[in-house]
Phi, psi and omega in degrees: 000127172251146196296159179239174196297342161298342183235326176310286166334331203258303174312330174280301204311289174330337162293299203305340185251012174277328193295294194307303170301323187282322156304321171254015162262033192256109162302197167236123198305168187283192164270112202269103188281325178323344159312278190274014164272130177116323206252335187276118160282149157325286155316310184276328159309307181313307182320316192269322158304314171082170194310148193279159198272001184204040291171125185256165175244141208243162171273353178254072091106342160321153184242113178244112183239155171235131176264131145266123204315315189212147181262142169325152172262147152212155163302120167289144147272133170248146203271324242033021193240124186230135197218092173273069222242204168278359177256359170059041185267160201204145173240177168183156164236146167275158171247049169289120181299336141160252186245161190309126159316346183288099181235177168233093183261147181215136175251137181273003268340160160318341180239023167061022129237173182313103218246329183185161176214151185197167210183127221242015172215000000 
């Protein structure tokens, strides 16, 4: 028996979007920052990171910046004051304890590369 063009067509689509999925559950290897001490700039961390979420200057003149991985999760409060009327207005406060322990820290030298690093996840 041969497939007609009709039962073949449903099977390559179905191929074809199993390959797309499975292509895009393909991760990306991590970053071997031990690589990139000495060479990695500043400048080129904002790039690939964007600005960092948090960063000091040391008195011997290092640059310490932190990337957080994720912002924390917590539980909301609702206030209880509500009005579902036609504009659907809702109040609530969050109780996010604040930012994630999960970091990315890179410390720079005085000439803006990389002197060292660490990371907490």
């Amino acid at each position: 028996m041969k497939a007609t063009l009709a039962v073949k067509f449903p099977l390559l689509v179905i191929l074809s979007l199993a390959t797309v999925w499975m292509a895009g559950c393909a991760s990306t290897p991590p970053v071997d920052w031990n690589s990139r001490v000495g060479h990695y700039t500043y400048d080129q961390a904002a790039t690939d990171l964007g600005q960092p979420d948090r960063q000091a200057r040391l008195s011997d003149g290092k640059l310490v910046a932190k990337w957080f991985a994720e912002p924390q999760t917590g539980p909301a409060l609702n206030t209880g004051m509500s009005y579902y009327g036609s504009t659907g207005f809702t109040s609530g406060q969050n109780m996010n304890p604040g930012w994630s322990n999960r970091y990315l820290q890179l410390t720079f030298g005085t000439n803006g590369v990389l002197a060292d690093w660490s990371k907490n996840y």
